[in-house]
N, C-alpha and C positions, 0 to 999 in steps of 0.2 A: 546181500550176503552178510552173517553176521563175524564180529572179530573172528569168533569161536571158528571159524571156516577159514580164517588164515593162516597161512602158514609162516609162521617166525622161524626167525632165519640172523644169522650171529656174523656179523660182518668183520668183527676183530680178528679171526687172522687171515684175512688178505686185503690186498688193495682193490682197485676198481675194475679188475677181474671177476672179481665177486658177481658185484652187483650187474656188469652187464650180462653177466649167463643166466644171473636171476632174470630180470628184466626177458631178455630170449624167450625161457623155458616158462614163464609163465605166461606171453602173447601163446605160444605152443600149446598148450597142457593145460590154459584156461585158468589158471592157479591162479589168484591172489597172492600176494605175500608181504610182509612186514618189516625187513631188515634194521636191526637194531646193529649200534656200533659199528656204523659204514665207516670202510677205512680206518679201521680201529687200530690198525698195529705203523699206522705211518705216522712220522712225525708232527705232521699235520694232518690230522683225523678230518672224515667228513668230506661233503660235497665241496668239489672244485666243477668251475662252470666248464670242463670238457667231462664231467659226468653228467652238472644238469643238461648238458646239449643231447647226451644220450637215452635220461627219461624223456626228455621232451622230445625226440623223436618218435623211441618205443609209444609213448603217449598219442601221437598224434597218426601211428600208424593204424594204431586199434582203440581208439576213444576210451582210452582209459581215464580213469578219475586215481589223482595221483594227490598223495599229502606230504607233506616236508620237503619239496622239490626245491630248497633255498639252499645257499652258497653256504658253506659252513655245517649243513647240518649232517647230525650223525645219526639220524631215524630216516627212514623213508616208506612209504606205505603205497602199492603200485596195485590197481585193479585192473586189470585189461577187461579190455570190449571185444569186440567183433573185427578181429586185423580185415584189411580194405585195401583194397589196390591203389592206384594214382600216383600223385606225386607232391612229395614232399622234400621242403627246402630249412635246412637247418642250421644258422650260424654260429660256432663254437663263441667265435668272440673274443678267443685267445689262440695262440700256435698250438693248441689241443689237439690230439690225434685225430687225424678223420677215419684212420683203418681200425682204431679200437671201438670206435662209435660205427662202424659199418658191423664190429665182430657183436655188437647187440641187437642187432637187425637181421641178419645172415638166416637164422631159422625159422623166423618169420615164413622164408617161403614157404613149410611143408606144412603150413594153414592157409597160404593164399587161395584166391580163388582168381581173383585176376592177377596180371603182373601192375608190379609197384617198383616206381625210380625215387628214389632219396640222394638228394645233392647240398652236399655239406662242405660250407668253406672253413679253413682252419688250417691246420697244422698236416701237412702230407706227407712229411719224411723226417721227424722228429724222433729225440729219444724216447729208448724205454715202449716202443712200439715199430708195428713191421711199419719197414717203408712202401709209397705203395707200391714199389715195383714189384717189388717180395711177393704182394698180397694179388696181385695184376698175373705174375706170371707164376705163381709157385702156389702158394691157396687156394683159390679160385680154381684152376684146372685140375687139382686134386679132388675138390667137392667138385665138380661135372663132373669130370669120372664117375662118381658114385650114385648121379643123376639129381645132384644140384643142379638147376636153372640159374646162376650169378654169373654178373662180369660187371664190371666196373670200369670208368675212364677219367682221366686226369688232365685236364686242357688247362690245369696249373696248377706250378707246385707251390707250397708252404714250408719255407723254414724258419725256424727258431731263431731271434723274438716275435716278430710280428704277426707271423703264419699266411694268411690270404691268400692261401691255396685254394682249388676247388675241385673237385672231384664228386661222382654219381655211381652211386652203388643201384643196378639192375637185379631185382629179384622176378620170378614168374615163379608159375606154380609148380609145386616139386613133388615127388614122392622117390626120396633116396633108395635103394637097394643099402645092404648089411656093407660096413667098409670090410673092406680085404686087404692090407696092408702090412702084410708080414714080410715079404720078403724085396730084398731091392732089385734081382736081377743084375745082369752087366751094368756099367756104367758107359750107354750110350754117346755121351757128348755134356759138353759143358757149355752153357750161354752167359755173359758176360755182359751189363747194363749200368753206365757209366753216365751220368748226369750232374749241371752244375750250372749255377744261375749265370747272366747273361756280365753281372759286374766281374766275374772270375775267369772271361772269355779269353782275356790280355795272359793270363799264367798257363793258359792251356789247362786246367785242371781237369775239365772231364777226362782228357785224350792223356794225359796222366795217370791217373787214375786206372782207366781201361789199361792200361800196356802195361802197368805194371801187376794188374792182377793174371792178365790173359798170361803174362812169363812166368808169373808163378806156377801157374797152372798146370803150364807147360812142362816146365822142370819138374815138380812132381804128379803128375799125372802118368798112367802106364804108356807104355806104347801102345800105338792104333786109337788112344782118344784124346778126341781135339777139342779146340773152343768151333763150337758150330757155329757161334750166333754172337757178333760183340757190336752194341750199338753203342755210340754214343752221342749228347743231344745238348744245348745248351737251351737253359729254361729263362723265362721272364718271370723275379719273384722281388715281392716284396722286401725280403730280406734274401741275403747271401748265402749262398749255400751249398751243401754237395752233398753224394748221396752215391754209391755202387751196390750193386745186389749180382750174386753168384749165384745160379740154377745149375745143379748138376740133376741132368736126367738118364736114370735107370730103366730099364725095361720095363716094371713094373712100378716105380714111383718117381717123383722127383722131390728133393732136397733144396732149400734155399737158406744163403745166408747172405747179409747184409752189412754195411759199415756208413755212416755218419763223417763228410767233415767240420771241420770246427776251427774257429782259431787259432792259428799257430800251431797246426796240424799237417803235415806235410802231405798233399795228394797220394806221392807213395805211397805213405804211412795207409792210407786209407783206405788201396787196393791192397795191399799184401794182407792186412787184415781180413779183410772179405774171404784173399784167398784160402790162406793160411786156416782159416775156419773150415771151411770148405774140403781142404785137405786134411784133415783132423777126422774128419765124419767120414772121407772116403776111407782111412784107415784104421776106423774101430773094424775088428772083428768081428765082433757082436753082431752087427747089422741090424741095427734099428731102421727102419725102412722110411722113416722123416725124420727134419730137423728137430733141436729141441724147442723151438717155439712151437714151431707148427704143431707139435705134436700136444701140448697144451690147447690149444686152442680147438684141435677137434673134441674135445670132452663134451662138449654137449650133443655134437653130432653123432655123436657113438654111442652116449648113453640112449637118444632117439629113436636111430637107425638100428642098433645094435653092429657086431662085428669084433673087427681085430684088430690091434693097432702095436706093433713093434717101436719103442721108443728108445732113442740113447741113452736116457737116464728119467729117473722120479724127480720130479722138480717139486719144490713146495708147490708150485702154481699147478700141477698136475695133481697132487694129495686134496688142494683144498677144492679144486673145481672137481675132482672127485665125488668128495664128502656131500660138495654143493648140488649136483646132479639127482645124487640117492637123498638127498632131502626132501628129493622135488618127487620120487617115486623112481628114478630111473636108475637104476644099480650101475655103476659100472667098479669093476673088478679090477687092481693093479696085483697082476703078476713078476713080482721082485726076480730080476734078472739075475744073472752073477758073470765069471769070469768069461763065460764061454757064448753065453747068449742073450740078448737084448732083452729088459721089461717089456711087459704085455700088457697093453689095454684092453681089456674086453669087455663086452656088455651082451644084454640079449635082445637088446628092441626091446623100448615096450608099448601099447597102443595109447594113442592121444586123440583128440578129436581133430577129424581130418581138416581136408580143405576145405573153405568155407563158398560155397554154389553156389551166393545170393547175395545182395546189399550192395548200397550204391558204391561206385566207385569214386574214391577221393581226388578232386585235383586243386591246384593251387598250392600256396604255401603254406605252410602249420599257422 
């Protein structure tokens, strides 16, 4: 394939969002592409090794031939091959997200032909990314609904600095239906997911943590709905750490929010946060039918699939993986909300080359 046949692609205005939906949509759609100015508008521009951990996965899922894959660099040049089932193993190398390196793999399945397992150590409930409970119980079940084939498991977490978490993201082969996602429905019940390394077992902090979101909840939530579901779990990690995630589930969606603890952070402080989000979202009127991450992050799936997607608000990261999508060929449509009702994501599908029905299956490590 000559340059002429690539598709350039302008990485300065967003972060490494960008590039993993490039990376996605072009294993999908067969596309080549050339990103110029990766990570252009961040203080520090350019590949950091929890992006290169995410070409070198895309890479080794579908034999691509990839150039500029180095730490620092602001060009990157991604061919994809023929995506392959099996199983591939990928180490960040730093506390690096592992759910933002699994959200560059995630559409992979609607070219699989076999299923394919990627297990990546690193960073599992880190800033500035979903934790993975988030991504475990609140994404993932989303996309199944829609006839994603994904689920993922975490036999250990990673906090921030060290990470050496581990987690396996399960894809098989998919063909989604259009998403439907407009409206919330009642607000069935609320679940409650409290976790916290084993050196933080003396302060009680998960069980902290849980009681104080569950009474949030409690207090503002209607009458007739309850916390269904409140675990809580003490983990073995490398470094110390804590982590809550809030699922409110609706008749027709579920909503997730999440909070981080950190130094000299009060476990309270960490569930009421979660909750208080949480409460926030059940009381827009508007009713955008996901959160506002989540709702980011189906942009590729919608421009794909095509459908409808009800959001709480247009985020920059929603405009540019927009922009990003209709580069690739795939439209999708933001309809500006206002005082009385939620923006709309919409797209129409469009055709890609399907699943792939032949070639050896991949196993071993990249």
């Amino acid at each position: 394939m000559t340059d002429d046949e690539l598709l350039e692609l302008d990485g300065s205005a967003g972060g490494g969002q960008l590039l993993r939906t490039a990376l996605a949509l072009s294993m999908v759609a067969d596309r080549p592409f050339r990103m110029e100015n990766v990570r252009g508008d961040r203080p520090t521009p350019g590949l950091k090794p929890q992006h290169l951990a995410a070409v070198r996965a895309a890479a080794a899922v579908c034999d691509a031939t990839v150039e500029g894959a180095e730490q620092g660099a602001e060009q990157l040049e991604f061919r994809p091959g023929t995506p392959t089932g099996g199983n591939v193993e990928i180490d960040v190398g730093t506390a690096g997200s592992v759910t933002l390196l699994f959200d560059a793999l995630l559409p992979v399945a609607l070219r699989l032909g076999r299923p394919l397992s990627v297990t990546v150590t690193g960073g599992t409930d880190v800033k500035w990314s979903p934790t993975m409970t988030y991504y475990r119980r609140v994404k993932l079940p989303l996309l199944r609904r829609a006839g994603v084939f994904a689920a993922a498991d975490c036999p250990r977490s990673g906090f921030y600095p060290v990470g050496g978490g581990r987690a396996t993201l399960w894809l098989a082969p998919s063909s989604p239906s259009a998403l439907d996602l407009t409206d919330r429905g009642s607000l069935e019940g609320v679940r409650v997911y409290s976790k916290a390394s084993t050196d933080l077992a003396e302060g009680e902090v998960a069980e902290r943590q849980a009681t104080t979101a569950a009474e949030r909840l409690r207090e503002g939530l209607d009458d007739g709905v309850s916390v269904t579901e409140r675990t809580v779990s003490s983990v073995e990690t490398d470094s110390p750490g804590s982590a809550l995630a809030v699922a409110l589930d609706y008749e027709e969606t579920t909503a997730g929010f999440d909070a981080l603890g950190e130094r000299g952070k009060p476990a309270e402080e960490v569930g009421s946060g979660a909750a208080e989000s949480a409460l926030a979202f059940r009381e827009d009127d508007r009713g955008g039918a996901v959160d506002a991450h989540t709702a980011d992050q189906l942009v590729a799936f919608l421009a794909l699939a095509g459908g409808r997607v009800a959001i709480p608000e247009v985020t920059d990261h929603v405009r540019t993986g927009a922009d990003l999508v209709t580069e690739f060929g795939f439209p999708v449509e933001i309809e500006d909300g206002d005082s009385k009702d939620a923006p709309v994501l919409s797209a129409p599908g469009t055709e890609y080359p399907g699943p792939v029905s032949s070639g050896a299956e991949r196993s071993g490590p990249e």
